[in-house]
C-alpha distance (Angstrom), angle and dihedral (degrees) to the residues before:
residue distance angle dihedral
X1 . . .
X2 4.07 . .
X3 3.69 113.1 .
X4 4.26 97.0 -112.0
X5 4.45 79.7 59.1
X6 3.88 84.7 55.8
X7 3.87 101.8 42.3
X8 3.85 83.5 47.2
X9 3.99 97.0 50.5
X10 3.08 87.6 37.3
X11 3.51 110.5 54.5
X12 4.07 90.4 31.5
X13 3.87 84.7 66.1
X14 3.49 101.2 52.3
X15 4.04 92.7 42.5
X16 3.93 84.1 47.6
X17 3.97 96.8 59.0
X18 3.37 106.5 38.6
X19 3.78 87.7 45.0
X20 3.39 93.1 54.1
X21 3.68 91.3 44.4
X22 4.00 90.4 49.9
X23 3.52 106.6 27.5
X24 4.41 78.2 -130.9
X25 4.02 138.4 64.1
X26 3.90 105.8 50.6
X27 3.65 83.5 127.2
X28 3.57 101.3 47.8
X29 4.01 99.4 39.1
X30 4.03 90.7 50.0
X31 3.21 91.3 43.1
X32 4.01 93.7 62.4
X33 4.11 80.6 66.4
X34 4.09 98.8 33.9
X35 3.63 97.9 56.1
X36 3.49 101.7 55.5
X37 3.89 91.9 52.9
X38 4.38 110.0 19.1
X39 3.14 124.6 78.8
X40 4.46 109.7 -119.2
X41 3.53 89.6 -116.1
X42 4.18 93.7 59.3
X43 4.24 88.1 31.2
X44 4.18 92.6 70.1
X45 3.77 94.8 44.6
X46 3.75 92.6 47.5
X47 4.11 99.3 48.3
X48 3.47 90.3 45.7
X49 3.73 97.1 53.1
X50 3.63 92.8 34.4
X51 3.73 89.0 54.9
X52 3.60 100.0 49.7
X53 3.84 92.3 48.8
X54 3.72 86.9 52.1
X55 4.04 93.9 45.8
X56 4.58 83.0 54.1
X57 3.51 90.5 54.8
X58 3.27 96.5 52.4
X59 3.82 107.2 33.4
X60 3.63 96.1 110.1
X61 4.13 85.6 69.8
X62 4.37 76.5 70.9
X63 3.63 90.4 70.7
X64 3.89 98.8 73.7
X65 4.01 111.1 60.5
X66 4.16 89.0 3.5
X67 3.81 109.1 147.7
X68 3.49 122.7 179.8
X69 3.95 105.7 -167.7
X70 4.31 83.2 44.2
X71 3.98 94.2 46.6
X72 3.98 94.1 39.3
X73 4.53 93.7 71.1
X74 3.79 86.2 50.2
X75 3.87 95.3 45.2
X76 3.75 96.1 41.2
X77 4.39 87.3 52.4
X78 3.56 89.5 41.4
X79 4.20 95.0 58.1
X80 3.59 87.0 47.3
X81 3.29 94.7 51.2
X82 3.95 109.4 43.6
X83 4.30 87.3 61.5
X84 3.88 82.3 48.5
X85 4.18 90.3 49.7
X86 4.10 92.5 43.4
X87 4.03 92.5 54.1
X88 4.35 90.2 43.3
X89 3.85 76.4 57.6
X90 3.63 98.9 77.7
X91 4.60 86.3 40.6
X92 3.89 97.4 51.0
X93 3.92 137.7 47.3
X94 4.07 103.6 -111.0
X95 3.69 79.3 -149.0
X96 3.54 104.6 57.8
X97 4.45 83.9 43.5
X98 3.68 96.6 54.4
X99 3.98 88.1 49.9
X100 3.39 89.7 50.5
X101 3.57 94.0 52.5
X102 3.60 90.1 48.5
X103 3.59 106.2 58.4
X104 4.22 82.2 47.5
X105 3.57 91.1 59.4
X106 3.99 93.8 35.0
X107 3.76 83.4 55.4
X108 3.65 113.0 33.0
X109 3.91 100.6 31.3
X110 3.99 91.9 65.0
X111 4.10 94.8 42.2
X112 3.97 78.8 55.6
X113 3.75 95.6 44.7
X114 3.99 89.1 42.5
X115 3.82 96.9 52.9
X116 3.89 115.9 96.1
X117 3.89 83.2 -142.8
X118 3.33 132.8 35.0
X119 4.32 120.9 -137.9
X120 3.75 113.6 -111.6
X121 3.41 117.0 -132.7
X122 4.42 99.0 -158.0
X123 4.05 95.1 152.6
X124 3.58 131.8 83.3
X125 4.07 103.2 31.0
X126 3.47 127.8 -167.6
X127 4.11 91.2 -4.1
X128 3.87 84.0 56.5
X129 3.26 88.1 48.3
X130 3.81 105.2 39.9
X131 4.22 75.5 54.0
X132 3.73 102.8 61.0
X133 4.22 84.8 43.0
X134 4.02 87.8 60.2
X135 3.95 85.0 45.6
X136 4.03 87.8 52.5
X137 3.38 96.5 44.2
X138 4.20 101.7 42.0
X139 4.18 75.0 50.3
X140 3.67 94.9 53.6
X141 3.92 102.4 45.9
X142 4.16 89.5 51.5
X143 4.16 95.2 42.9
X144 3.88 107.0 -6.3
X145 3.84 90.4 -106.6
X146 3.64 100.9 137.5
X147 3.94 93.0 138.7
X148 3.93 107.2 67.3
X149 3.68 97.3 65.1
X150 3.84 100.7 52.5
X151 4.02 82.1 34.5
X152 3.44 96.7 68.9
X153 3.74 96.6 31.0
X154 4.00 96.1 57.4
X155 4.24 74.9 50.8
X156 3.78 92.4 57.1
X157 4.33 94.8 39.4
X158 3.50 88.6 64.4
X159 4.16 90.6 -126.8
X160 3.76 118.6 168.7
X161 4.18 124.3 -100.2
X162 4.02 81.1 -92.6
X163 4.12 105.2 50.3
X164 3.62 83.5 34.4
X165 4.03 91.0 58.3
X166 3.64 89.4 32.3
X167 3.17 99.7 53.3
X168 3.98 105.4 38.5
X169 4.14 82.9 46.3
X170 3.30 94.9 55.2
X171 3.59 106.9 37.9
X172 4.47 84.1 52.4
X173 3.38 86.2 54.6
X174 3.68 108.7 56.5
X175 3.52 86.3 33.3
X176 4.09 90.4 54.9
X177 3.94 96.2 47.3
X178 4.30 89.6 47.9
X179 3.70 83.9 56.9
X180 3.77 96.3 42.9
X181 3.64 87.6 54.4
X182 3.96 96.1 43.0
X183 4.43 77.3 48.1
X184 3.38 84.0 62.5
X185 3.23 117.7 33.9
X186 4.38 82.9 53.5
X187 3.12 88.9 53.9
X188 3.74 92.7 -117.9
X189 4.31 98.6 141.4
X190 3.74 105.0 83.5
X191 3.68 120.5 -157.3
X192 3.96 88.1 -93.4
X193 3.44 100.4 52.4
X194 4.46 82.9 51.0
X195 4.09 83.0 47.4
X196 4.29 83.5 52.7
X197 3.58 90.0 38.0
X198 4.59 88.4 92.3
X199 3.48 96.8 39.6
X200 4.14 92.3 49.1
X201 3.94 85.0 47.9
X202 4.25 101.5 43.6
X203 4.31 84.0 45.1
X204 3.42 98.8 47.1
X205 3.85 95.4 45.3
X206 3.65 110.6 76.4
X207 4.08 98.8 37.5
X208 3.71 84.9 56.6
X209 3.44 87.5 60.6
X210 3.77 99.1 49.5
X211 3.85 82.0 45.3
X212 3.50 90.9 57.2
X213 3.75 91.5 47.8
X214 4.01 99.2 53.2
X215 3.82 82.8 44.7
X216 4.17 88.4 70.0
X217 3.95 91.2 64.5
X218 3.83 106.5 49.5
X219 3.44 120.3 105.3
X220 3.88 122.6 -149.8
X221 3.10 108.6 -93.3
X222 4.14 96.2 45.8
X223 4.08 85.9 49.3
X224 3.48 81.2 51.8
X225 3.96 92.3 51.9
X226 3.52 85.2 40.9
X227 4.04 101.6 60.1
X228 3.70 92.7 43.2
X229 3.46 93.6 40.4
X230 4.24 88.6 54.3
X231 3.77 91.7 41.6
X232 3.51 86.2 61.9
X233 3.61 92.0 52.1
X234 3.09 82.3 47.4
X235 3.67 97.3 59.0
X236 3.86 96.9 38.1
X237 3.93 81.3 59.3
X238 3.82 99.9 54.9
X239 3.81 88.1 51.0
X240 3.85 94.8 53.1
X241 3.90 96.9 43.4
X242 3.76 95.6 41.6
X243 4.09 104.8 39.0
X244 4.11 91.8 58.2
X245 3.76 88.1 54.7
X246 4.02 95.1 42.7
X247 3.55 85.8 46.5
């Protein structure tokens, strides 16, 4: 097996279970194995299309805490945002915004983890909400990081394991087939990122499951360790991939 087959498995695999787990992070968790090995132009292609395939599998976790009229502010900020995020792409390094995004969550994620209580956010409502979607969505059309925003906003609500997984689920999954289809229709996915396309989809498949399966016995409070606990990964992993190539 030729080393681009491994990085692909392998970094499919991980993406696939702790999305599955989370309902968030594909992106970031493959892309601690992608970007030491892929070339930028196949990593985008892949995360999205991993993602999405991950978010299917797992859509049925939606139907416990799902709320339409709650979901629709961050959705409807989200698709205005993502156009917003793929035009600011040719205006600022994606480099220098994915390191700025991890030392936020390598800061802020563990001060939220860390506290014995958590601040509720009650005030603003759907305009707050339809806010922090725009701020998903202008971060997932310039790195495909839709998920920290409505992440650590679900945190600071005060939702339930369920609307928290509902909700940061299915927010990264409209937000991952709009930028599939603004992929495409740019002409972003090259033939070998198509040619990946099976392999991304057959690895990612059964860790979603299993994901999916450890989900079912977390109570609130260790989902709630869990999501801040992976956004700090999370952040700890945009630092290391992007600093190397800054430097």
């Amino acid at each position: 097996m030729d080393p681009l087959t491994v990085s692909v498995v392998l970094g499919a695999v991980a993406g696939g279970l702790v999305q599955g787990l989370s309902g968030t992070a594909f992106g970031l968790t493959a892309m601690a194995v992608w970007a030491w090995t892929l070339d930028p132009v196949l990593t985008g292609p892949l995360v999205v299309f991993g993602s999405l395939v991950g978010q299917v599998l797992s859509a049925r976790a939606l139907r416990r805490g799902f709320s339409l009229p709650r979901i629709l502010p961050l959705v409807a900020g989200g698709f205005l945002g993502v156009p917003a995020g793929v035009a600011l792409l040719q205006q600022i390094d994606p480099l220098v915004f994915k390191l700025a995004v991890g030392i936020l969550l390598a800061v802020w994620a563990p001060v939220m983890l860390l506290a014995r209580d958590l601040p509720r956010v009650v005030r603003g409502g759907r305009l707050a909400d339809a806010a922090v979607g725009l701020v998903g969505g202008v971060m997932g059309g310039l790195g495909g990081l839709s998920g920290p925003a409505p992440s650590l906003w679900a945190a600071l609500r005060g939702w339930d394991r369920d609307t928290q997984r509902a909700m940061i689920q299915g927010f990264n999954l409209a937000m991952q087939a709009l930028t599939m289809i603004t992929y495409i229709a740019s002409g972003t996915v090259t033939g070998q990122a198509i040619r990946l396309f099976p392999m991304v989809a057959a690895a990612v498949l059964l860790p979603s499951f299993i994901g999916l399966k450890l989900y079912g016995r977390f109570s609130d409070a260790t989902f709630r360790t869990v999501i801040l606990g992976l956004l700090t990964t999370s952040g700890l992993i945009l630092i290391a991939t992007t600093i190397p190539k800054l430097l």
